[in-house]
C-alpha positions as CSV (number, residue, x, y, z in Angstrom):
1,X,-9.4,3.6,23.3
2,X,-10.2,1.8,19.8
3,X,-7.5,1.8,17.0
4,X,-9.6,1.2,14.4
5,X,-10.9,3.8,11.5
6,X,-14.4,6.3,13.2
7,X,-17.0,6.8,10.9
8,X,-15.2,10.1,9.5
9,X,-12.1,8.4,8.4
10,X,-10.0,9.6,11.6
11,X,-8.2,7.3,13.9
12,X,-7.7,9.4,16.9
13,X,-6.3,12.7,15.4
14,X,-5.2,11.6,12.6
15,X,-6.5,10.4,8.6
16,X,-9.6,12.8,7.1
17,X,-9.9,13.4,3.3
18,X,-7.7,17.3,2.9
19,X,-8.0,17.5,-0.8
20,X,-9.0,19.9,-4.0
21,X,-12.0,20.5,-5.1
22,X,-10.7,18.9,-8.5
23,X,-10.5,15.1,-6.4
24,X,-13.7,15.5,-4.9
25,X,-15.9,13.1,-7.1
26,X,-13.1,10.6,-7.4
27,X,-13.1,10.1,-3.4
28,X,-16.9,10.2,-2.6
29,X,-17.3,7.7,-5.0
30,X,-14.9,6.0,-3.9
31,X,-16.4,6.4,-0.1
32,X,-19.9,5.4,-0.8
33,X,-19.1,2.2,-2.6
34,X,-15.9,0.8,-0.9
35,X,-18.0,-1.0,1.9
36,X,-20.3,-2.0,0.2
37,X,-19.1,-3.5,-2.5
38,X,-16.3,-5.7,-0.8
39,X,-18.5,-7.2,1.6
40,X,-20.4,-8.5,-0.7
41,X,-20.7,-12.2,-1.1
42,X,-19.7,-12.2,-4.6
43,X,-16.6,-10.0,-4.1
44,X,-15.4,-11.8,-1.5
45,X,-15.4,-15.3,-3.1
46,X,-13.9,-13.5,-5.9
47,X,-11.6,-11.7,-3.9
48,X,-10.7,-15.3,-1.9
49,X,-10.2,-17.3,-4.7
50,X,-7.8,-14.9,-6.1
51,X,-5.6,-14.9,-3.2
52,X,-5.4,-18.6,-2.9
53,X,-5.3,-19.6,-6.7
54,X,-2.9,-17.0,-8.3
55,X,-1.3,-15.1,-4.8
56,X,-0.5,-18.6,-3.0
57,X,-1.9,-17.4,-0.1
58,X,-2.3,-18.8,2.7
59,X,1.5,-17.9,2.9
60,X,3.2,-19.9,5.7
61,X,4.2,-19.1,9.1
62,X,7.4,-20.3,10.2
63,X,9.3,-21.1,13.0
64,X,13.0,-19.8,12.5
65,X,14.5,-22.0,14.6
66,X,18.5,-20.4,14.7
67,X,17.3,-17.2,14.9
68,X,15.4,-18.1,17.7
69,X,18.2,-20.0,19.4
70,X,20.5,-17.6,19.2
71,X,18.4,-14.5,20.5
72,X,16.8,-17.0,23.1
73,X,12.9,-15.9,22.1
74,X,10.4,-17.6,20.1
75,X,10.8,-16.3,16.7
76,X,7.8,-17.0,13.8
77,X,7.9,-15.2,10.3
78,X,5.2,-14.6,8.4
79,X,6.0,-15.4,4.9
80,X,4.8,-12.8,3.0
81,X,7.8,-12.9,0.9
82,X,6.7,-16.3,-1.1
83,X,3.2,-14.4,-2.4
84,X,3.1,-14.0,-6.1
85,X,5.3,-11.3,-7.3
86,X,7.4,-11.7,-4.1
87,X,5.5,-9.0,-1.4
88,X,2.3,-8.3,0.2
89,X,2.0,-5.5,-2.1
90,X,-0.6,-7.9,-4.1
91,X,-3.0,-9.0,-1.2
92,X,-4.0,-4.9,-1.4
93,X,-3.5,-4.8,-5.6
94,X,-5.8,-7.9,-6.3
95,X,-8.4,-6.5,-4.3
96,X,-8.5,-3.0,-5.5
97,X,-8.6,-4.1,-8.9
98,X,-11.3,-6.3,-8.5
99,X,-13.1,-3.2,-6.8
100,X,-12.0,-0.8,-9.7
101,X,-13.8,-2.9,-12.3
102,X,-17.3,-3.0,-9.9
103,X,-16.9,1.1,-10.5
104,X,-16.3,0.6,-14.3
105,X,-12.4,1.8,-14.4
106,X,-10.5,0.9,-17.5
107,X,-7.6,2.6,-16.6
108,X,-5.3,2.5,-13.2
109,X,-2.4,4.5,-12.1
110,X,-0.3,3.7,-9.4
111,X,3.1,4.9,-6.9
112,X,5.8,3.4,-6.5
113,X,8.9,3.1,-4.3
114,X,10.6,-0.3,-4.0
115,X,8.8,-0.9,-7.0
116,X,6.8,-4.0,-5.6
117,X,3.8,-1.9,-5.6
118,X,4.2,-1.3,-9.3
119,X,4.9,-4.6,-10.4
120,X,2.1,-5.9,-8.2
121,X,-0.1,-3.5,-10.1
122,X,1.1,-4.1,-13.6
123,X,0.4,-7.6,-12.6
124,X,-3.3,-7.5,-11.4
125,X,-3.9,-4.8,-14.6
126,X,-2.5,-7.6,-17.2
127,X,-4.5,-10.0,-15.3
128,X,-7.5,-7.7,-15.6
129,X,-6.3,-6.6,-19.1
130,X,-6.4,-2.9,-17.8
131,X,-4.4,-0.2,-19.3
132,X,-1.4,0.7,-16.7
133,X,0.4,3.8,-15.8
134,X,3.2,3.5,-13.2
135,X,4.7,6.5,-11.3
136,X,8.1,6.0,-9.8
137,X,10.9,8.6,-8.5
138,X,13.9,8.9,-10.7
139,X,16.4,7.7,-8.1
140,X,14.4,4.5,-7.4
141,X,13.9,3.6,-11.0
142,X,17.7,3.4,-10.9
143,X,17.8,1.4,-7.7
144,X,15.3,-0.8,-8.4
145,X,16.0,-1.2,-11.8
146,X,14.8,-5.3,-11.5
147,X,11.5,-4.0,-11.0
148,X,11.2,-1.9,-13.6
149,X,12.2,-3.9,-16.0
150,X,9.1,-6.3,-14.3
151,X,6.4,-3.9,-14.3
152,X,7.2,-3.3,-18.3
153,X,7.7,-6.6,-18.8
154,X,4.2,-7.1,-17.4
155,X,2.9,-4.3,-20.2
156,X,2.8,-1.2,-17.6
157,X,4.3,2.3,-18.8
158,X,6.7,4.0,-16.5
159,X,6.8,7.7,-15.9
160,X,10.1,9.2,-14.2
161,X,8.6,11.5,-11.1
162,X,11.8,14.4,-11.9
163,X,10.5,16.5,-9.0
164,X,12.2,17.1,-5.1
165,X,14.3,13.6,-4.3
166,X,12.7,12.1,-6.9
167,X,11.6,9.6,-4.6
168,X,8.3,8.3,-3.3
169,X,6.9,11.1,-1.9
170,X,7.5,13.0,-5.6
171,X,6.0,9.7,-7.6
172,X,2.7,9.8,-5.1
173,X,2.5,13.5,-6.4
174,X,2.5,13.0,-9.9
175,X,-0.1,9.6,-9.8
176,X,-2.5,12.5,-7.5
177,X,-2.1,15.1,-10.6
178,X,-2.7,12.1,-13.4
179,X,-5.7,11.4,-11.3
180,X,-6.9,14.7,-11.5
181,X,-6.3,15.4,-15.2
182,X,-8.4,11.6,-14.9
183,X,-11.3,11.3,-12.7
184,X,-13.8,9.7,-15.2
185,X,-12.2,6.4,-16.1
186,X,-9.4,6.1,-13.7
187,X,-8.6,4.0,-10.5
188,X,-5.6,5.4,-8.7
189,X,-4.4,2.0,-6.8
190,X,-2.4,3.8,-3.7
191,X,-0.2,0.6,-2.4
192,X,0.4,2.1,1.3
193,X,-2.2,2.8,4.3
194,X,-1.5,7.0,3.5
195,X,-3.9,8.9,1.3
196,X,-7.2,10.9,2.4
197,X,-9.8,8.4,3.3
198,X,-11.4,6.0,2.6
199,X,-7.5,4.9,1.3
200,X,-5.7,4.2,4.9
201,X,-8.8,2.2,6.0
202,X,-9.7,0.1,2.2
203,X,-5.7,-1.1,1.9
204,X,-5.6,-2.0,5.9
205,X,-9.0,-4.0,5.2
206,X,-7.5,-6.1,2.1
207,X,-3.7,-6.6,3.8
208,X,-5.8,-8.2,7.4
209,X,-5.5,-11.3,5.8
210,X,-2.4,-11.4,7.1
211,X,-3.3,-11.1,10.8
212,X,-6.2,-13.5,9.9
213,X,-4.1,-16.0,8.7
214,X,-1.7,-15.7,11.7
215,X,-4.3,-15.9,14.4
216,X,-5.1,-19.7,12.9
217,X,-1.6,-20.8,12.2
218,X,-0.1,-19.4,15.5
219,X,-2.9,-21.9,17.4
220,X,-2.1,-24.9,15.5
221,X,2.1,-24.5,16.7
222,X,1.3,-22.7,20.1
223,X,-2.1,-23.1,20.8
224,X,-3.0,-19.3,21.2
225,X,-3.7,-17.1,18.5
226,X,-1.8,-14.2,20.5
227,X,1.8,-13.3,20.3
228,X,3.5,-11.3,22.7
229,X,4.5,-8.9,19.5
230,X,3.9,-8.4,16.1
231,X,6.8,-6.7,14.7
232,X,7.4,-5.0,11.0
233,X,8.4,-2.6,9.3
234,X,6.9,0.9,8.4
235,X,7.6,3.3,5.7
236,X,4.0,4.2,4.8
237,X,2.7,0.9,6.5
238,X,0.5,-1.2,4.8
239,X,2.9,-4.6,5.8
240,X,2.7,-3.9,9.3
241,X,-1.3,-2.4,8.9
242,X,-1.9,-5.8,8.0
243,X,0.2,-7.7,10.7
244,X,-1.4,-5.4,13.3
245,X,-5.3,-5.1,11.9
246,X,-6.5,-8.4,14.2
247,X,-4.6,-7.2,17.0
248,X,-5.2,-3.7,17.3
249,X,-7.7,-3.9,20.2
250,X,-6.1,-6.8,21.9
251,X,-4.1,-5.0,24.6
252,X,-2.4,-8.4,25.4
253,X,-0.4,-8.5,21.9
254,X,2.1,-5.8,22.2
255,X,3.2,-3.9,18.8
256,X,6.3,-2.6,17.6
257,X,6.8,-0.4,14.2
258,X,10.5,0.0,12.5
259,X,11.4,2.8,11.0
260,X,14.2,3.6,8.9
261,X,16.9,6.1,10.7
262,X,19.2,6.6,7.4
263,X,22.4,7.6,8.6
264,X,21.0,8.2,11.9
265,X,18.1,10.2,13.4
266,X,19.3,13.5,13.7
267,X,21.9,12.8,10.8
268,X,19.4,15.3,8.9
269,X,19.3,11.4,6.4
270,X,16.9,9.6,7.8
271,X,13.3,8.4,7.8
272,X,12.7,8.2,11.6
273,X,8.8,10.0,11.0
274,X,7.6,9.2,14.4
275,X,11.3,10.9,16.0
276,X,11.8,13.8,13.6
277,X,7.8,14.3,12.5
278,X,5.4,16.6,13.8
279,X,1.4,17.1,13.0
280,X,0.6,18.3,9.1
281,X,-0.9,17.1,5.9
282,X,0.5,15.1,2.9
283,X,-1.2,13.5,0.2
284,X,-4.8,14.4,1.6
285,X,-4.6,12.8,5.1
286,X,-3.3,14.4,8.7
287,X,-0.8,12.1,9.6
288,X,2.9,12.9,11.3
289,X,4.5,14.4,8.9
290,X,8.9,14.8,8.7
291,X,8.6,19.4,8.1
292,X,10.6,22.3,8.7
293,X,9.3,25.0,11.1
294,X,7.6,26.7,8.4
295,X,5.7,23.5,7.1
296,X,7.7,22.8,4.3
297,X,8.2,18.8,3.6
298,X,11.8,17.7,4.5
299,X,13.1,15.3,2.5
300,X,13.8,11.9,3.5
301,X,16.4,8.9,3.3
302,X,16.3,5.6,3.1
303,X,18.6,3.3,1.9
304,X,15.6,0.8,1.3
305,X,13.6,2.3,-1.3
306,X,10.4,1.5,0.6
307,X,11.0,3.2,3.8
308,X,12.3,6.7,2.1
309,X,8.6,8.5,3.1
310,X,8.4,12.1,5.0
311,X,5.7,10.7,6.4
312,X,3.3,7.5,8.3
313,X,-0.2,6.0,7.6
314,X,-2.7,7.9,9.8
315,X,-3.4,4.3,11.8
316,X,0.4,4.5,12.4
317,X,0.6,8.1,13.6
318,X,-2.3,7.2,15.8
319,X,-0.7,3.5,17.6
320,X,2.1,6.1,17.8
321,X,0.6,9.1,19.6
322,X,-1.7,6.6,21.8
323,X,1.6,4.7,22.8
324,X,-0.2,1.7,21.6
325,X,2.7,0.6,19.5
326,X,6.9,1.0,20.0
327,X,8.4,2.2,17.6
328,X,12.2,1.9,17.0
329,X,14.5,3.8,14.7
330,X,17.0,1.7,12.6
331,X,19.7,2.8,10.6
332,X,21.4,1.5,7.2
333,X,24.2,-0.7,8.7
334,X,22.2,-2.1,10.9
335,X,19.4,-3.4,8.7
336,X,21.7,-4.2,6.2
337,X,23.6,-6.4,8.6
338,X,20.3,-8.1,10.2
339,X,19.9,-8.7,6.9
340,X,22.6,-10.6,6.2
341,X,22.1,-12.8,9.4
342,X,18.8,-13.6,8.5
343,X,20.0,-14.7,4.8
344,X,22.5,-16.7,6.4
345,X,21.1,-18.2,9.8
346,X,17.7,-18.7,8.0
347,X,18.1,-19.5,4.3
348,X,16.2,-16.4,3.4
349,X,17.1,-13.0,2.0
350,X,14.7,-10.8,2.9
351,X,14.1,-7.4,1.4
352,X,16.1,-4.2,2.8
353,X,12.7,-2.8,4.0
354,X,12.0,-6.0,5.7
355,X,15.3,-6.1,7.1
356,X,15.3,-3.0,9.6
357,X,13.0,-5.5,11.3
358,X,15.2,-8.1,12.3
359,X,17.8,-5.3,13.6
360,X,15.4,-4.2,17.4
361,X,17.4,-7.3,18.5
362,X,20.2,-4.6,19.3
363,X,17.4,-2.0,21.1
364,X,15.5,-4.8,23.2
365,X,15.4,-7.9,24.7
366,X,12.9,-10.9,25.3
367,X,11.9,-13.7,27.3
368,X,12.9,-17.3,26.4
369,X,9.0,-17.9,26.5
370,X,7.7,-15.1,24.7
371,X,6.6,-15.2,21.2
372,X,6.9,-13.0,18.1
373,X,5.5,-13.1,15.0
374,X,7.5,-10.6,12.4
375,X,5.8,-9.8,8.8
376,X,8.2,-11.1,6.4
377,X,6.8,-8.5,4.0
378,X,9.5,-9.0,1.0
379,X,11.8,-10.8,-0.5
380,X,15.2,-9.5,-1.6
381,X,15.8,-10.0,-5.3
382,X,15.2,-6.7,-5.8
383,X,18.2,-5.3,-3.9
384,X,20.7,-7.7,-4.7
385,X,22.8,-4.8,-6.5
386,X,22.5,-3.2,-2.9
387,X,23.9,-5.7,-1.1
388,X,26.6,-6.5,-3.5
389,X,27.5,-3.4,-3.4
390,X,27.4,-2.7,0.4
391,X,29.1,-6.1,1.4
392,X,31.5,-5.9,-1.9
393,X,29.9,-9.7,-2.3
């Protein structure tokens, strides 16, 4: 079976472009010129230099040495929290932007949950010098208000999303209807493997680096360029997209996906898409999808404002439904505590996102010998207020 993207934007049963009429132009432009114009030579070298001059990249992988000791596996991170603006969000930014300007765009809109996406937008747009429009749920502008206050330091305007939980799902919305009301001189920059195609597949291409740069930096400490897992987390999924893109095919490297369970998986507050999801569309693309019997969109929780999607990528719904990747259900306290541990065994806070990660040590156990390689996707400035608040620090 092969995990990647078929010539009609599926992988497996999932992905395809289900969109209006109105967003028609927008995506077949988008389709007949994504290709070609990032593998060209000059994009490339563009699109290189980028990520190692102004991103930092290659971003290192490291060896966490208590972690390891004390759950008695070999544990490597891949420090994706240490890239410019403090996520991977900006591997996928820098390189739609670049692409954006090839079509002639002078004005890019964008969703936002954690807010990393945004600010990693309203950083490549005042790189660019591109006018910026940011879309972000009311209840995450609140909770990620460090962000926000990034993204306009950075010049980008902010628009409340008002709508349903005034969350993810609501901002994605309102960016799709600005991009309607737009198609002539606007990019929309979507910052998570979801969308109709060619979106799932263009994001997963520019966040491989990741798995690229693992493959070389696993050899030089282990002499393979195979783990026994790559491990992250998934809201959307564009972190763990890019963890799993060399890998997919390799049968040998096992993958597991964390979701967020909220309160817990049938607490009617969770996350938990591939548990509580069954078959449907959002946001142009077939994916699973968390719905009510009647097909109406249930809303999700999160306490990470990053996981909080009804929703998974269409690659992810497909490792899912192919039992090509585990996935395990987290909740709140527990990622919040394995994050904690990791601040405090390893030196590192890591995002509440990245987090539910570092909690499967609870669900399953491995072998002295074996190796894992977990995406570090974040860093955890932005939810210091959470933590505080959570651990009364």
């Amino acid at each position: 079976m092969n995990y990647n993207i078929d010539k009609n934007g599926f992988y497996g049963d999932f992905g395809g472009a289900f969109i209006p009429e109105m967003l028609h132009q927008n995506i077949n432009e988008l389709k007949k010129n994504y290709k070609k114009i990032t593998s060209d030579k000059k994009f490339q070298s563009e699109f290189t230099k980028l990520l190692h001059d102004y991103v930092g990249r290659p971003t290192p992988l490291y060896f966490a040495e208590r972690l390891s000791e004390k759950y008695k596996t070999k544990i490597y991170l891949k420090r994706e929290d240490l890239c410019h603006t403090g996520a991977h969000k900006i591997n996928n930014t820098i390189g739609q932007i670049l692409l954006a300007k090839e079509l002639g765009k002078t004005r890019i809109i964008a969703e936002t949950g954690a807010g990393q996406h945004g600010v990693a937008t309203a950083t490549v747009c005042a790189l660019m010098g591109l006018k910026c429009v940011i879309y972000m749920g009311e209840v995450d502008i609140v909770r990620q208000s460090p962000n926000v206050a990034r993204m306009k330091m950075l010049g980008a305007e902010v628009k409340p999303a008002k709508s349903g939980s005034k969350t993810l799902k609501d901002a994605t919305n309102e960016a799709i209807r600005d991009w309607i009301n737009n198609p002539m001189d606007t990019h929309y920059i979507i910052g998570s493997v979801v969308g109709p195609h060619p979106y799932p597949d263009m994001v997963a291409r520019f966040q491989s680096v990741i798995s690229k740069e693992v493959k070389e930096q696993l050899f030089e400490f282990e002499k393979t360029k195979n783990p026994d897992y790559v491990i992250a987390c998934v809201g959307g999924g564009s972190n763990a997209a890019g963890i799993y893109y060399e890998y997919l095919n390799n049968k040998k490297v096992k993958i597991i996906a964390v979701e967020a369970a909220g309160f817990g998986v049938n607490s009617g507050k969770s996350a938990a898409t591939s548990q509580l999801g069954k078959e449907g569309i959002i946001h142009g693309s077939k994916t699973l999808l968390m719905q009510t019997n009647d097909g109406q969109i249930t809303e999700p929780y999160s306490i990470s404002a990053g996981l909080d999607y009804p929703g998974v990528g269409p690659m992810h719904a497909h490792l899912f439904k192919s039992e090509r990747a585990e996935f395990i259900s987290i909740t709140d306290d527990e990622a919040m505590t394995a994050g904690l541990e990791l601040s405090q065994l390893e030196g590192i806070i890591p995002a509440i996102e990245t987090a539910h990660a570092f909690a499967i040590f609870e669900y399953k156990k491995f072998k002295p010998e074996e190796i894992l390689v977990f995406n570090l996707s974040g860093r955890g400035d932005k939810d210091l207020d959470t933590f505080i608040k959570y651990f009364k620090l």
